[in-house]
C-alpha positions as CSV (number, residue, x, y, z in Angstrom):
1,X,14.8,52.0,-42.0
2,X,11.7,54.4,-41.9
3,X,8.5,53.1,-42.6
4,X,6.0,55.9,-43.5
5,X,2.6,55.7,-43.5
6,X,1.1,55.9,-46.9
7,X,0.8,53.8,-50.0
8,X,2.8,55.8,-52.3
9,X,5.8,55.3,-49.9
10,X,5.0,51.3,-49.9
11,X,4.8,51.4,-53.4
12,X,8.3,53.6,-53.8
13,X,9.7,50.7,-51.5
14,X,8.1,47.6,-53.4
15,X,9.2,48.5,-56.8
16,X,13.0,49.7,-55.4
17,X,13.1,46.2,-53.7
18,X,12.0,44.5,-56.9
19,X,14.3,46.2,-59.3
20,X,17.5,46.5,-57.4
21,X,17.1,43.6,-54.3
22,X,15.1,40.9,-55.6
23,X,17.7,38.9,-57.3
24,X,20.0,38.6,-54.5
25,X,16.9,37.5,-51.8
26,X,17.0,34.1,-51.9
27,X,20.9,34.1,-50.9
28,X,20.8,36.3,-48.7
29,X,17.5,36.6,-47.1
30,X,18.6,34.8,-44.0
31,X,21.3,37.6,-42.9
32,X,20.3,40.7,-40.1
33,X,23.0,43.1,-40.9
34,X,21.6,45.4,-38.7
35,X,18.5,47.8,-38.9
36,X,20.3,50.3,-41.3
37,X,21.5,47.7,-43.7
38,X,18.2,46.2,-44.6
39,X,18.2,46.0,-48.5
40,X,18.7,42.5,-48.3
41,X,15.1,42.1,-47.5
42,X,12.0,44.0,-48.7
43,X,10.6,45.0,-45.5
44,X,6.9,45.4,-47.4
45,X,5.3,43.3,-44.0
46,X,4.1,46.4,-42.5
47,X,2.4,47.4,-45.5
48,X,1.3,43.9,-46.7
49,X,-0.4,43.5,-43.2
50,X,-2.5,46.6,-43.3
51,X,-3.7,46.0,-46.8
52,X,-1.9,49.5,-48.2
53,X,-0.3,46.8,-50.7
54,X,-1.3,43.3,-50.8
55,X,0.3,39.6,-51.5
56,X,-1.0,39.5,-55.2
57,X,0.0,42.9,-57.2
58,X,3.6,42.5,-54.8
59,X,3.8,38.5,-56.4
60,X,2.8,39.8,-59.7
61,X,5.9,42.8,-59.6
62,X,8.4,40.3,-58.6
63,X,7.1,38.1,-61.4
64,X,7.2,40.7,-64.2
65,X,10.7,40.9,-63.2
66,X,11.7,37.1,-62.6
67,X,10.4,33.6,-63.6
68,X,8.5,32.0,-60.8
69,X,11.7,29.5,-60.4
70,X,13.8,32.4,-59.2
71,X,11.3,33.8,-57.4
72,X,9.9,30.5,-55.6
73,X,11.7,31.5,-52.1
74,X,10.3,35.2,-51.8
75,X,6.7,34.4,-53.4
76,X,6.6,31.6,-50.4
77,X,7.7,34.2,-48.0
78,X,5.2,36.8,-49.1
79,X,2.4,33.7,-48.8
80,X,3.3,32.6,-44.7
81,X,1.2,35.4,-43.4
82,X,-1.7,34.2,-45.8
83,X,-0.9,30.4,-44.8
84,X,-1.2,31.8,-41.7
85,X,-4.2,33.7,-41.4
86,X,-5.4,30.5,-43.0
87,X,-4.2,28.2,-40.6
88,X,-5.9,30.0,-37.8
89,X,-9.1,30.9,-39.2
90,X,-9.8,26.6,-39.8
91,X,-9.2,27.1,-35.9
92,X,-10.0,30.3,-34.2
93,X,-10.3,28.8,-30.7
94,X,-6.3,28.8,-30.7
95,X,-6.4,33.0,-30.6
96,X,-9.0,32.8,-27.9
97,X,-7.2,30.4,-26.0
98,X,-4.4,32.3,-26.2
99,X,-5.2,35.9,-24.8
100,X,-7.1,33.9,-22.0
101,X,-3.5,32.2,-20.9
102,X,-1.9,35.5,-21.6
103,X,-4.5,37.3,-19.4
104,X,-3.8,34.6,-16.4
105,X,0.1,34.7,-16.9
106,X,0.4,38.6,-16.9
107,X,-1.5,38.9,-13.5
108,X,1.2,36.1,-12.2
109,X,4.4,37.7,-13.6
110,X,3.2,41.6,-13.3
111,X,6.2,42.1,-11.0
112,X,8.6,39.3,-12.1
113,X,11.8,41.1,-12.1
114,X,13.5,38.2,-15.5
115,X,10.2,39.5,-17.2
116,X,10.6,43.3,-16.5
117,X,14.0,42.9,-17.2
118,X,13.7,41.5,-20.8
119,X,11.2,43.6,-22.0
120,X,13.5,46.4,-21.2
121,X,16.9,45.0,-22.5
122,X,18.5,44.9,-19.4
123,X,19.5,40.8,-19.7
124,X,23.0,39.1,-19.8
125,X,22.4,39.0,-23.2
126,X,23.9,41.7,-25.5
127,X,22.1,40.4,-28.9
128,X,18.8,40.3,-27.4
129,X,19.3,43.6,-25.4
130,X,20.1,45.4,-28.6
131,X,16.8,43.6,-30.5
132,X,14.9,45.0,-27.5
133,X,16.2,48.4,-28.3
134,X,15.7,47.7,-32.0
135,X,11.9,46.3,-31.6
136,X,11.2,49.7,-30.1
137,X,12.9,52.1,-31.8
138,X,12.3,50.9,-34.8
139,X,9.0,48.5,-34.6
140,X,9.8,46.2,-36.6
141,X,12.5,43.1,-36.4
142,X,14.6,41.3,-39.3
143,X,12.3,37.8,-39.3
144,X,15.0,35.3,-38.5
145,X,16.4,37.4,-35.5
146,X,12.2,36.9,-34.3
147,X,13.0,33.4,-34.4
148,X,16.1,33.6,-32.4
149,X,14.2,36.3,-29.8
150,X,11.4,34.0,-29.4
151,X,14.0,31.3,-28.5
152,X,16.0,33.2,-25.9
153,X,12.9,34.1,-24.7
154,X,11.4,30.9,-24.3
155,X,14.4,28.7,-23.7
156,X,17.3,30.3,-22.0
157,X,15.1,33.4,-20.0
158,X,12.3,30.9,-19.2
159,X,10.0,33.3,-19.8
160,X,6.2,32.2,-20.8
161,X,5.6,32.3,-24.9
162,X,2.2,34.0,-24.4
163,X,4.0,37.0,-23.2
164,X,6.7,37.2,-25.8
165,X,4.0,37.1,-28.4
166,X,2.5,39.8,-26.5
167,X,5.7,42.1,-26.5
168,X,6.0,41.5,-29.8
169,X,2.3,42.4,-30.9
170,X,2.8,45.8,-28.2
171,X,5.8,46.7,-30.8
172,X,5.5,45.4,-34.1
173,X,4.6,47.2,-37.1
174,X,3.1,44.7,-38.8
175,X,1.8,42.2,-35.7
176,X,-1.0,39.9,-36.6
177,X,-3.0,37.7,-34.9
178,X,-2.6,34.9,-37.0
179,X,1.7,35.0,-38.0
180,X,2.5,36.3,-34.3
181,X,0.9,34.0,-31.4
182,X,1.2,31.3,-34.4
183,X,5.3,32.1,-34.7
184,X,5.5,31.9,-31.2
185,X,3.8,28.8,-30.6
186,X,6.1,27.5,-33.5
187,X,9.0,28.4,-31.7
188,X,7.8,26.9,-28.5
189,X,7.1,23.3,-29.9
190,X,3.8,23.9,-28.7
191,X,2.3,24.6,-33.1
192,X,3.8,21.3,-34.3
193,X,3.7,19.0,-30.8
194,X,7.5,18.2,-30.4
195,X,9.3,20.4,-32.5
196,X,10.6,23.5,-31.2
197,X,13.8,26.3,-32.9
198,X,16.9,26.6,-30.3
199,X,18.8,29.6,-31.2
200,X,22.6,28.6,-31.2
201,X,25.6,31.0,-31.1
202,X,27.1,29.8,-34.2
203,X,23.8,30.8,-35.9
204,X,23.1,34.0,-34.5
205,X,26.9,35.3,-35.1
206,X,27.1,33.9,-39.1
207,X,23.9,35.4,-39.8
208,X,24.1,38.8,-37.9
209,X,27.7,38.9,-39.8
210,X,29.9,38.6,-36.6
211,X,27.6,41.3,-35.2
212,X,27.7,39.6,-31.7
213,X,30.4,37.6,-29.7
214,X,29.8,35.4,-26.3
215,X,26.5,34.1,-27.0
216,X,25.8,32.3,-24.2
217,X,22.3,30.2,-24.5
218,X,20.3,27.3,-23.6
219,X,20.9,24.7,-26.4
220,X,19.4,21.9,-25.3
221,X,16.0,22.8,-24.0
222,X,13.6,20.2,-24.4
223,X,10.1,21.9,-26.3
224,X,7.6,23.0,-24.5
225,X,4.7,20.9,-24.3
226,X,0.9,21.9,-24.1
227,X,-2.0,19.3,-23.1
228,X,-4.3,20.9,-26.3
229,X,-5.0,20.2,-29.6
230,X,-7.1,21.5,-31.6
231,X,-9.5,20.5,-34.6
232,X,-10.2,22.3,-37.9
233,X,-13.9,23.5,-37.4
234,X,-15.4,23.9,-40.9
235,X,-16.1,27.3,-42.5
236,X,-18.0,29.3,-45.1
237,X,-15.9,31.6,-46.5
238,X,-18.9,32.6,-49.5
239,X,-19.5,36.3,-50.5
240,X,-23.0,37.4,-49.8
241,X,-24.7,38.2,-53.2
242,X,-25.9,41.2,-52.9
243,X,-23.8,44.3,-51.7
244,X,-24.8,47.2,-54.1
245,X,-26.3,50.4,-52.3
246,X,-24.8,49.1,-48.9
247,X,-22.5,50.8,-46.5
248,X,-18.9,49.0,-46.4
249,X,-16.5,49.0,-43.1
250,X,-13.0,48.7,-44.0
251,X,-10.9,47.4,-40.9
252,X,-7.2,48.0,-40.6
253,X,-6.2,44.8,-43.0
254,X,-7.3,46.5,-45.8
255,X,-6.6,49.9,-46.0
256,X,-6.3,50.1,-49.5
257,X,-10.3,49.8,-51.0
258,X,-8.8,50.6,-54.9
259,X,-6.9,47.2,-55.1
260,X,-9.3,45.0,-53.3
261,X,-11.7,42.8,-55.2
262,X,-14.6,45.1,-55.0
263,X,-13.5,48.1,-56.1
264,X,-16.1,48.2,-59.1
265,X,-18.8,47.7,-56.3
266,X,-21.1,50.6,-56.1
267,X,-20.9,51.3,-52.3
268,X,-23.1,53.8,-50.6
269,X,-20.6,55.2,-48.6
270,X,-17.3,53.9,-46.8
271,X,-16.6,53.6,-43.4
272,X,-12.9,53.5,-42.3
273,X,-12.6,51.5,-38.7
274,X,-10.0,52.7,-36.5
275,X,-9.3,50.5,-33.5
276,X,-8.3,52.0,-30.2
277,X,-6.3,50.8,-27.1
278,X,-8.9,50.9,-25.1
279,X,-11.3,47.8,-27.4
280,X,-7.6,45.9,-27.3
281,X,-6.9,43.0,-24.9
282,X,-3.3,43.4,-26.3
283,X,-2.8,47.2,-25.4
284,X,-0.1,48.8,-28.4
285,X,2.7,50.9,-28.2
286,X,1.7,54.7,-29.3
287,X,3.6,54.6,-32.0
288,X,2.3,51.5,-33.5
289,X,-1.5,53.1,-32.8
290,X,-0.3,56.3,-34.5
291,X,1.0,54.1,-37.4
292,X,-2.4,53.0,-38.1
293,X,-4.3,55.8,-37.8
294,X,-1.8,57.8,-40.4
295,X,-2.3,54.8,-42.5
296,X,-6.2,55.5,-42.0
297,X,-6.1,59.1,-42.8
298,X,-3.6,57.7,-46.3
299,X,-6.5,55.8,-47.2
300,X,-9.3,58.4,-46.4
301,X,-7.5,61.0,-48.7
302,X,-7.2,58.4,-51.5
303,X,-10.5,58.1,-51.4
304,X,-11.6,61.5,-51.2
305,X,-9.5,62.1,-53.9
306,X,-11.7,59.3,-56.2
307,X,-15.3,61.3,-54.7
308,X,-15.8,58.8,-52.9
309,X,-17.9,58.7,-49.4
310,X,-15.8,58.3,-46.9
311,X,-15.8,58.4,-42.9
312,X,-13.4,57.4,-40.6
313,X,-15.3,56.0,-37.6
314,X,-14.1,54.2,-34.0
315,X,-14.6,50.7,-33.9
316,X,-17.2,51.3,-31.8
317,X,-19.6,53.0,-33.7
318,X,-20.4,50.3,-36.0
319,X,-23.3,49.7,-33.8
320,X,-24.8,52.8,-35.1
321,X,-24.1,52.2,-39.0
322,X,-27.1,50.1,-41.1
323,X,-27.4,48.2,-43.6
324,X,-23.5,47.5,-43.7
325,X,-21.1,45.0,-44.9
326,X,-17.4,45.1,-44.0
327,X,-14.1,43.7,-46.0
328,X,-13.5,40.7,-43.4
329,X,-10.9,41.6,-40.9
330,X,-9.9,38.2,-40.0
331,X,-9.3,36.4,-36.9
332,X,-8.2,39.3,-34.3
333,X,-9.0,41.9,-32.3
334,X,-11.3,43.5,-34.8
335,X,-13.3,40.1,-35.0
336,X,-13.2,40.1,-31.5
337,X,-15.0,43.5,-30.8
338,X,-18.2,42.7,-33.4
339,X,-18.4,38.9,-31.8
340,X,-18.3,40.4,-28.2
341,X,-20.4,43.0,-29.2
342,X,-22.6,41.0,-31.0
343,X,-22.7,42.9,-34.3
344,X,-23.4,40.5,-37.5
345,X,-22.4,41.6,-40.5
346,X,-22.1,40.1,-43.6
347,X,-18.7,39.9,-44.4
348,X,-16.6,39.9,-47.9
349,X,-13.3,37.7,-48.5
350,X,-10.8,38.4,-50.7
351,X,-10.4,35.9,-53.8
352,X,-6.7,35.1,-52.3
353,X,-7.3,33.9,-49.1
354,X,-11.1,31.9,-50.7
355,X,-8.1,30.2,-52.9
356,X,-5.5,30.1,-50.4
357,X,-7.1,28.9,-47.0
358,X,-8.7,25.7,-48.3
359,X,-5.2,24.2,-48.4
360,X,-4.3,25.4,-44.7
361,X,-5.6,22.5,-42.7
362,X,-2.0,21.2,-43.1
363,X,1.7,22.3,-42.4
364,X,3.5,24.8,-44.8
365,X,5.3,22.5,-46.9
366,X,1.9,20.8,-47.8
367,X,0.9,24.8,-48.5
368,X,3.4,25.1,-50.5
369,X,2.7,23.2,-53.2
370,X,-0.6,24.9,-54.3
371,X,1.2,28.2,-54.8
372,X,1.5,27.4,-57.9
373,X,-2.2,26.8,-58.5
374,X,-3.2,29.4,-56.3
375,X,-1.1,32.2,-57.9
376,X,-2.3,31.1,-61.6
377,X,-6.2,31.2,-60.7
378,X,-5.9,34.6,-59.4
379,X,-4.0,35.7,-62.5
């Protein structure tokens, strides 16, 4: 399992997942056979996440191969992150809340030797050691063993949720905002008040395929409960009209300009925004910020390749860019740095997530049930 950094790459992967995988998804999505036997799943998230390739030309492959009826599980799986980044943008003050508990909790458990020891994989564990060990080697984790991580995390280590979500973020290939601290939170019982996930043994070994043996957990933890709630504040998610002849920012959720919805636009020139450790509160692993930037440099070439205008630029030198617009990089670290900084910019959103986000003031399973409606206006 090697994820390299261009779209030609995610492309190769997409279309070998679709033609040889997809049929057999739905039965066996829910299996971690190990991080060399991952055909089962598509493992597009890293891409998806960075925009290289996005939710709506992987829905429409899978749907050129299959009817929507035996696609229904996967095209709901592609459509969490986008539920998601929904979910959070109706309430932003969720992410900000969050890195302000993470900041306080890190300061208290800097030297905590359970914390230090789970973040190295040196537990009583042996499945979450080895995930540990996976998570860094490889930067990316099989989604249901996430679910069962979080758990042990949260449940039989006793260790704070704001820090697993941080871990995770530090490691992740395709960490979000929005899916990550929200996944976390889910997990905890803290997302939907009351209802939390217990990983059990008999879970983890039939899904891991007998991987593991002597699993021995907190099953009957009680969900963890948080004094907050939080209420959809209203927003405008409009397109400005008038974009011709300005300069364009590209953050690193959209690193693929020639599929977006303004590709026909007529841009003076393109800047590429590359987001360093040191404009992070969540500081990333090397790899992960050398992922990005290769994934950068893919898109720069692309584009030089078209004649197009294009700069890569640090986040930080926006300031010094006019008359700009930027593809919107969503609730984040990115969003972060312009609101601190107090850099407005009029912003572009992408037709899926105008369609999409207006039914994320519920759960999923209410979600759900405009993926039909949502998939047929785009197409």
């Amino acid at each position: 399992m090697i994820f390299e950094a261009s779209r030609a790459k995610a492309l190769d992967q997409l279309n070998n997942f679709v033609d040889n995988n997809l049929a057999e998804y739905s039965k066996l999505r829910n299996f971690d056979f190990g991080p060399e036997k991952r055909s089962n799943i598509s493992c597009l998230s890293p891409y998806i996440t960075h925009g290289i390739i996005n939710e709506r030309e992987v829905i429409h492959k899978a749907l050129n191969k299959f009817s929507f009826l035996k696609n229904e599980k996967f095209i709901q799986e592609v459509l969490w992150r986008t539920y998601w980044k929904g979910w959070l943008e109706l309430r932003p003050n969720v992410w900000t809340d969050y890195l302000i508990e993470l900041n306080q909790i890190k300061n208290e458990f800097r030297n905590n030797k359970d914390y230090l020891d789970a973040t190295e994989g040196k537990t009583n564990i042996n499945c979450f050691n080895e995930w540990v060990k996976e998570l860094k080697e490889k930067n990316y984790l099989h989604n249901h063993t996430r679910m069962w991580f979080a758990s042990i995390w949260i449940f039989t280590l006793e260790l704070p949720w704001q820090l697993g979500a941080e871990f995770f973020m530090q490691h992740l290939y395709d960490g979000d905002a929005a899916s990550n601290t929200l996944g976390w939170r889910w997990v905890a019982g803290v997302q939907t008040q009351g209802k939390h996930y217990l990983a059990s043994e008999w879970n983890i070994k039939k899904f891991t395929n007998n991987r593991f043996q002597n699993i021995k957990l907190n099953e009957n933890a009680p969900p963890k409960i948080s004094e907050k709630s939080y209420q959809i504040i209203k927003q405008d998610f409009n397109n400005p009209q008038n974009v011709e002849e300005k300069n364009l920012l590209i953050f690193e959720n959209n690193l693929s300009f020639e599929i977006t919805d303004f590709k026909e636009k007529n841009f003076k020139k393109i800047y590429l925004v590359h987001n360093k450790n040191e404009n992070r509160s969540i500081k990333l692993n090397e790899k992960l910020v050398k992922f990005k930037s290769q994934l950068t440099e893919d898109q720069e070439q692309r584009l030089k390749d078209q004649s197009i205008d294009c700069q890569i630029i640090n986040i930080s030198e926006i300031k010094n860019i006019e008359n700009c617009c930027g593809l919107y990089p969503t609730v984040g670290e990115n969003l972060d740095f312009l609101n601190s900084n107090n850099l407005k910019i009029d912003f572009l959103y992408r037709k899926l997530d105008q369609l999409a986000w207006q039914f994320c003031n519920k759960g999923f399973f209410n979600f759900k049930n405009y993926i039909p409606k949502i998939i047929s206006s785009l197409n």
